[in-house]
C-alpha positions in Angstrom: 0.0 0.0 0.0 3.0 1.9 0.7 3.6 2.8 -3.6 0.0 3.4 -3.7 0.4 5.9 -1.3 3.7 7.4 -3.4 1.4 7.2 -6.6 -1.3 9.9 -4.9 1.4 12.1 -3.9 3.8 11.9 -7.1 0.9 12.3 -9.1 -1.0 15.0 -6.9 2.0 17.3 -7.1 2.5 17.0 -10.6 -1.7 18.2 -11.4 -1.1 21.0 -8.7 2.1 21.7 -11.3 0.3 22.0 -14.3 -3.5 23.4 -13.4 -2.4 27.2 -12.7 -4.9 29.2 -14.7 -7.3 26.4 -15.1 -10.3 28.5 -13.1 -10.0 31.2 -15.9 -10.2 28.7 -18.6 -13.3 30.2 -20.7 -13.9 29.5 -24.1 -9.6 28.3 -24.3 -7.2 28.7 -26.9 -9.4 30.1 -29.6 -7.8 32.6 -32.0 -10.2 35.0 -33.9 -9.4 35.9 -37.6 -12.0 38.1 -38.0 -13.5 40.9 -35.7 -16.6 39.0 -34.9 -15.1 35.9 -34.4 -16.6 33.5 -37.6 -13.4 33.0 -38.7 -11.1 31.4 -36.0 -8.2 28.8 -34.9 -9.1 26.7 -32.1 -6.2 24.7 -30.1 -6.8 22.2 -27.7 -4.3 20.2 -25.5 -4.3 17.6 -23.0 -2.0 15.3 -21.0 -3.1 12.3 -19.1 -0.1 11.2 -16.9 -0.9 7.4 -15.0 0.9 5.8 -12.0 -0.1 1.8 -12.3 0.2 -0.8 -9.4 -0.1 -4.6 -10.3 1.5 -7.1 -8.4 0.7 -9.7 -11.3 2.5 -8.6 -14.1 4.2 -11.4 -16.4 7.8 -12.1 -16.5 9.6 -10.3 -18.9 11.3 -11.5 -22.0 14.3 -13.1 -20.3 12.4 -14.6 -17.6 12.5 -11.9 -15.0 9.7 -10.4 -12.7 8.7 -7.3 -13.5 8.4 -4.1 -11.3 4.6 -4.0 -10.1 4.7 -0.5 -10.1 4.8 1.7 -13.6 3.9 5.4 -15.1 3.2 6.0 -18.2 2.0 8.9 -20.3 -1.3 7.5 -21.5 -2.0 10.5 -23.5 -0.6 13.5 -25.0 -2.8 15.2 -27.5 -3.2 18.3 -29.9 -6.1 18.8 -31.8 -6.9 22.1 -34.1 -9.9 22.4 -35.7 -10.8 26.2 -37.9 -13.2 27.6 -39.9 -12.8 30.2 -42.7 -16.5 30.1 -43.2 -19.8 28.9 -42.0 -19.9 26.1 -44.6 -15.9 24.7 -44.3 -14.4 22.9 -41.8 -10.2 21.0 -40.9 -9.6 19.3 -38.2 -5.9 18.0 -37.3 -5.2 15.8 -34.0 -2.0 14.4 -33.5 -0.4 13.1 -30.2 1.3 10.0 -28.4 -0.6 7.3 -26.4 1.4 4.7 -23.9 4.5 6.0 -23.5 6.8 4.3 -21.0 9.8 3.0 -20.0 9.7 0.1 -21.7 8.2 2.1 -25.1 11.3 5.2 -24.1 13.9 4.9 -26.8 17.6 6.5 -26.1 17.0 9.9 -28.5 13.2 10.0 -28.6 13.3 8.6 -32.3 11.8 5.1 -31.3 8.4 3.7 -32.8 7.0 4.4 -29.2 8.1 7.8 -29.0 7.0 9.3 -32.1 3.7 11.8 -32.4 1.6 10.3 -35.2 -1.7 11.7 -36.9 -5.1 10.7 -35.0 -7.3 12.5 -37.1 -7.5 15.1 -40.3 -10.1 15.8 -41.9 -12.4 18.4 -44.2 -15.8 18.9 -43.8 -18.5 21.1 -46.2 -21.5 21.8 -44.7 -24.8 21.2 -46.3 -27.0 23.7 -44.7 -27.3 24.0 -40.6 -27.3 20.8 -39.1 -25.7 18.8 -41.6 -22.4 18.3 -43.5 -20.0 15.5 -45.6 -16.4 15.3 -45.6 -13.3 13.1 -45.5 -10.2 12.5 -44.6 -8.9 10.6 -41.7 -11.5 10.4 -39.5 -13.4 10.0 -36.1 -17.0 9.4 -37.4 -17.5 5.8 -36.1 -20.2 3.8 -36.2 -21.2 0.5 -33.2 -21.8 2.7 -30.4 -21.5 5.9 -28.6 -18.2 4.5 -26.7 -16.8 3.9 -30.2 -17.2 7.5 -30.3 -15.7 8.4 -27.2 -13.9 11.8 -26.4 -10.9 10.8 -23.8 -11.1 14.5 -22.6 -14.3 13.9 -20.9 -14.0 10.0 -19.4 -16.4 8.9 -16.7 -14.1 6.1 -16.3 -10.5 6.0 -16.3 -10.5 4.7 -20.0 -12.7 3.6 -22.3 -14.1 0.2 -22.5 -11.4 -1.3 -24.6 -13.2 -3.6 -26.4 -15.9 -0.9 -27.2 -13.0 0.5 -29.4 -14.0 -2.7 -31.6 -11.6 -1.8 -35.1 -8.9 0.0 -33.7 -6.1 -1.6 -35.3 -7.7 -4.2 -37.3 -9.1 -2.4 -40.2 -8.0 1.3 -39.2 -5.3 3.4 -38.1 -5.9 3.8 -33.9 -10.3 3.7 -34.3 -9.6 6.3 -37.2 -10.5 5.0 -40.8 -9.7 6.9 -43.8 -13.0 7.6 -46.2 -15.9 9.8 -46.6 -18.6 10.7 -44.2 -22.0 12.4 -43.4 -23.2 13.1 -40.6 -26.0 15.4 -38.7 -29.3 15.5 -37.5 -33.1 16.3 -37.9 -34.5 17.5 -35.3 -33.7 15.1 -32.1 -32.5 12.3 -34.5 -28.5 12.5 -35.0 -26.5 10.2 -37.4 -23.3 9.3 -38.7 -22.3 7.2 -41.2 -18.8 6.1 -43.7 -17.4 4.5 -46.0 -14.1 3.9 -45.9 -10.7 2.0 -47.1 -10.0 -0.8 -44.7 -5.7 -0.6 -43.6 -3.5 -3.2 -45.0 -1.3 -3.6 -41.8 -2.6 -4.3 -39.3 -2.4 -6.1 -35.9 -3.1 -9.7 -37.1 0.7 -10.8 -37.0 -0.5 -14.2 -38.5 0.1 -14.1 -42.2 -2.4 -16.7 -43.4 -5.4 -19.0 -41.6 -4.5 -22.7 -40.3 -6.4 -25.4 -42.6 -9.9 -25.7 -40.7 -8.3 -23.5 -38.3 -10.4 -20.0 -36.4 -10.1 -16.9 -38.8 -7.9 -14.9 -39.2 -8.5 -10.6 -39.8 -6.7 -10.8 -43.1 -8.6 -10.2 -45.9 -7.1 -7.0 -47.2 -3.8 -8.5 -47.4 -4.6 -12.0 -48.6 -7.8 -11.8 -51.0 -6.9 -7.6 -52.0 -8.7 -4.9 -51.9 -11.1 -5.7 -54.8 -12.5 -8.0 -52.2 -11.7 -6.8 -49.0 -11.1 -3.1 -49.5 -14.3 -1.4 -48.0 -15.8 -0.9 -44.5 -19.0 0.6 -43.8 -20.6 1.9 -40.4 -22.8 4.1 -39.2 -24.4 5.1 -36.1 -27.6 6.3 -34.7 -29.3 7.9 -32.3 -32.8 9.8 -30.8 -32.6 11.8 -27.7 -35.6 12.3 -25.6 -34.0 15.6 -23.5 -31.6 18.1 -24.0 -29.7 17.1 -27.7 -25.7 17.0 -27.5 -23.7 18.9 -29.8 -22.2 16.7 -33.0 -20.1 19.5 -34.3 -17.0 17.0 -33.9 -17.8 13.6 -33.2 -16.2 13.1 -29.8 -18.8 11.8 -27.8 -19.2 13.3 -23.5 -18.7 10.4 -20.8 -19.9 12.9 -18.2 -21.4 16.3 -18.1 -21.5 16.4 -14.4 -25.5 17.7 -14.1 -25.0 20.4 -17.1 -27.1 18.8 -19.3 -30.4 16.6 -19.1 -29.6 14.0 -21.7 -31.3 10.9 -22.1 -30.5 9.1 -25.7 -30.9 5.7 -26.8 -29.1 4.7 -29.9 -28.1 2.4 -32.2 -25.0 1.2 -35.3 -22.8 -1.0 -36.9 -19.5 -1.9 -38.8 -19.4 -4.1 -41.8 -16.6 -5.2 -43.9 -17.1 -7.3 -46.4 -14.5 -10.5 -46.4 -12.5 -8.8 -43.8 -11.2 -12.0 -42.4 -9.9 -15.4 -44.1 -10.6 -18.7 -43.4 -8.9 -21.9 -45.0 -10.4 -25.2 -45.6 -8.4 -28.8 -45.1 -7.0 -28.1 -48.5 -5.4 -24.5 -48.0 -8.2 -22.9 -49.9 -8.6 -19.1 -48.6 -12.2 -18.0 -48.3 -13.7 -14.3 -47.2 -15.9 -14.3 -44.1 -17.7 -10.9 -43.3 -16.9 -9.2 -40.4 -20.2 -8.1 -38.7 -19.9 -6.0 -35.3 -23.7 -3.8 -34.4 -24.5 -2.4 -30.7 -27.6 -0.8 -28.9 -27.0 1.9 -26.5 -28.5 4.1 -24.0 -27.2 7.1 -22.4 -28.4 8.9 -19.3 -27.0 12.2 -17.6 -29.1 14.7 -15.2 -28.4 17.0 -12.0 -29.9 15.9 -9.1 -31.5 17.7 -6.7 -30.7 21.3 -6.2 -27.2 20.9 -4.3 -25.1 19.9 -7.3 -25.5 15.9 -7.6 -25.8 14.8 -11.2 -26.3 10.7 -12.1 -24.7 9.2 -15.3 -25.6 6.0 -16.4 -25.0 4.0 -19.5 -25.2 0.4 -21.4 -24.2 -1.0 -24.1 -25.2 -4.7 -25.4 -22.4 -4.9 -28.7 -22.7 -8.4 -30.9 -19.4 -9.1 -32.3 -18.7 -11.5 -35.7 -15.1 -11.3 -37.2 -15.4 -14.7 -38.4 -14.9 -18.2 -37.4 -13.7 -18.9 -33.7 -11.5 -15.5 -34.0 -9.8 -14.6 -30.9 -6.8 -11.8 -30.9 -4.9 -12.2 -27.5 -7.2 -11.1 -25.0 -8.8 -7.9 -26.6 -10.9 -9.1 -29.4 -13.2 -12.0 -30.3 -16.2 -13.2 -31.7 -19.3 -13.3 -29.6 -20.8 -10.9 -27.6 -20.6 -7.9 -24.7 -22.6 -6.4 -22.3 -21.0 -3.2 -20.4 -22.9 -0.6 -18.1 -21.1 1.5 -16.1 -23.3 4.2 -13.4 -21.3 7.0 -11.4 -22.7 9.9 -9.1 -21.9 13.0 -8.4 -21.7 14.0 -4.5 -23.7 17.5 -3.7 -21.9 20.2 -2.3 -20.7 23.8 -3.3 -17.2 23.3 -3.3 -15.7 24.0 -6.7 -14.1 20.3 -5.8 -16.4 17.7 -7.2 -16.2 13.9 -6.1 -17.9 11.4 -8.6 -17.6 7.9 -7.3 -18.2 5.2 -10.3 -18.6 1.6 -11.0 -18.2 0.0 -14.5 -19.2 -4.2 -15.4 -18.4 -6.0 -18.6 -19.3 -9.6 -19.6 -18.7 -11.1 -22.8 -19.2 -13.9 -24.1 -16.3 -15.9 -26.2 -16.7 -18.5 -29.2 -13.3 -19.7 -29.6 -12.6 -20.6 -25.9 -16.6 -21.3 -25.0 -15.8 -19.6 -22.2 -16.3 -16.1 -20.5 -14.2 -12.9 -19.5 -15.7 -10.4 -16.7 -14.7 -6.9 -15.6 -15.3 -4.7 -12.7 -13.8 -1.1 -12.3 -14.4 0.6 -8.8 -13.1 4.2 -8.9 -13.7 8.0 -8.2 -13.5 11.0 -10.1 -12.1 14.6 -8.1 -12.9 17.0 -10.3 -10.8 20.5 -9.5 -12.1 22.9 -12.3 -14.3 20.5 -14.0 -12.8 17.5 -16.5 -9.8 20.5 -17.2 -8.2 19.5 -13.7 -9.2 16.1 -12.0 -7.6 12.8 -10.7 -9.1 9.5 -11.2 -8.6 6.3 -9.0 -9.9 3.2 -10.0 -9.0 -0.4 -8.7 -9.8 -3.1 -11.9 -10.1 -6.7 -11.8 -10.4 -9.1 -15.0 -11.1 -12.2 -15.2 -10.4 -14.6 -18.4 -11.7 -17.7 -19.4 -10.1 -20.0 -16.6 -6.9 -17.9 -16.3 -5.7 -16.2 -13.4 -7.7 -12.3 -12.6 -5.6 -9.8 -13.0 -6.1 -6.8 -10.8 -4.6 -3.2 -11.1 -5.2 0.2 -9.3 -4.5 3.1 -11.6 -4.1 6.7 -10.3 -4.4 9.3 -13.1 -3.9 13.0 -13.5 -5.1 15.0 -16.6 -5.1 18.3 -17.2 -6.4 19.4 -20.6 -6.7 23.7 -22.2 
């Protein structure tokens, strides 16, 4: 308990560090270009710093125990999105995710090191509430957690299986293609078409004969075959309706907003994985993921307690018996997480939070569970807060794994 202890106080210090100013945030790092403001660069920056105890960590490539305690940067993010006009759009995100000392490299010129694009896109608005565009982009389709913003988390992360493409037929849950998206009235959608990546994180070069598939399609049938994805999501909400200027979707709005929406989406790609028969034949298999949704987040009462609440049920088919390590497989999901804002008039917010998953797994016939305890303090809303959350998972018939996580995130 002792380096749980050091994580608080390491990590403490270091928010206290970087939040001076935070109280006067306002509308941030917006740059006008014009006198009224239409025309304008907006910059926005966060940093999520973690401190991670587990005293079950594997041994290490030559046999050795690892250190049970680490800290990473899980996040360092730009994004920059202007507008020369009403009707045009660019967005530009770039950052680095993970980095530790095992990802370090001696001059900073390692793959784990480098910044990389998340997302850049143009977008041409077709009247008010609705608009096309392309590019690399964030406008998923499954879920709302497929469309989550990380500068906004209930949770310490998203639910990582929620993320359901990232790296199998994208770059990082950002394809590259065309979209529209918008609304009418209380309805809101999203939906793409896109070019499915080459490389990605399917080491395995080719299917065992009568063996599970394999997500391998673009590299082994082409892209005449295997080239496309397609998703979309939707959603009606019954309260207040959320912005869908950019498609990062809120985890909390700590009792700002009365939302209550229920939605619904897929992902298709045609042939995305490969099977091979007792002969060695190759054959396409359709990769199939759709989700239902439903999203509530009110105040409470008149002393600042707000309630957030949300489930997902998420069917997952990328082909016969697949199973990538521990993250993705065909069958099924069911996640809810529910958290709670304490009252009080403290600018110092407490949001205590729980979080379940259960899925169900084809190629093992087995299960995997996941329960997150953890609270939010919130010092100038989500621009200054730590988050503590102890996580245990359990596998099929291996071993749970627990962790405790302390993070601090600051974000202008």
């Amino acid at each position: 308990m002792k380096k749980v202890y050091l994580i608080a106080a390491v990590l403490l210090l270091s928010l206290k560090g970087f939040s001076q100013g935070s109280p006067d945030y306002g509308a941030g790092m917006k740059f006008n270009l014009n006198e009224d403001g239409s025309k304008y660069l907006r910059v926005i920056s966060w940093a999520q710093i973690w401190g991670q105890y587990n005293s079950d960590r594997p041994l290490d490539g030559n046999g050795n125990q690892q250190a049970d305690l680490d800290f990473s940067v899980r996040r360092a993010r730009v994004l920059m999105y202007a507008q020369i006009n009403k009707d045009f759009l660019i967005v530009t995100h770039f950052g680095l995710n993970s980095l530790n000392a095992d990802s370090m490299s001696p001059t900073g010129k390692g793959d784990g090191s480098q910044l990389f694009m998340h997302d850049v896109w143009a977008q041409y608005s077709l009247g008010k509430d609705n608009a096309i565009g392309g590019g690399l982009h964030y406008w998923n389709g499954i879920s709302r957690l497929n469309n989550q913003s990380t500068l906004n988390l209930m949770t310490l992360d998203n639910q990582r299986q929620a993320w359901a493409t990232l790296g199998l037929s994208d770059q990082f849950a950002r394809h590259i293609g065309v979209y529209a998206k918008g609304a009418f009235g209380k309805f809101q959608y999203r939906v793409s078409m896109n070019g499915a990546a080459t490389t990605n994180l399917q080491a395995t070069t080719a299917p065992t004969n009568n063996g599970p598939a394999t997500y391998t399609g673009k590299r082994l049938l082409g892209s005449k075959e295997a080239g496309r994805t397609y998703a979309g999501y939707f959603e009606y909400g019954f309260l207040d309706s959320e912005s869908n200027f950019l498609p990062y979707k809120v985890g909390t709005y700590l009792g700002t907003k009365k939302v209550f929406n229920i939605g619904a989406g897929f992902f298709s790609h045609p042939n995305g994985s490969v099977i091979a028969d007792a002969a060695g034949n190759l054959s396409g298999e359709n990769v199939t993921i759709f989700g239902l949704d439903a999203f509530y987040d009110v105040p409470v009462g008149t002393q600042g307690a707000a309630l957030t609440a949300y489930a997902l049920y998420q069917n997952n088919d990328y082909g016969k018996d697949y199973r990538l390590g521990t993250t993705y497989e065909t069958g099924s999901m069911v996640h809810g997480h529910l958290g709670y804002v304490l009252p009080g008039k403290s600018k110092t917010r407490f949001q205590p939070y729980v979080s379940y998953d259960q899925r169900q797994i084809d190629a093992i016939n087995d299960n995997a569970s996941q329960v997150g305890i953890g609270a939010n303090a919130f010092f100038s809303g989500h621009n200054s807060k730590l988050t503590l959350e102890y996580q245990t998972l359990k596998y099929g018939t291996n071993k749970a794994v627990n962790t405790i996580t302390l993070q601090a995130m600051i974000y202008l």
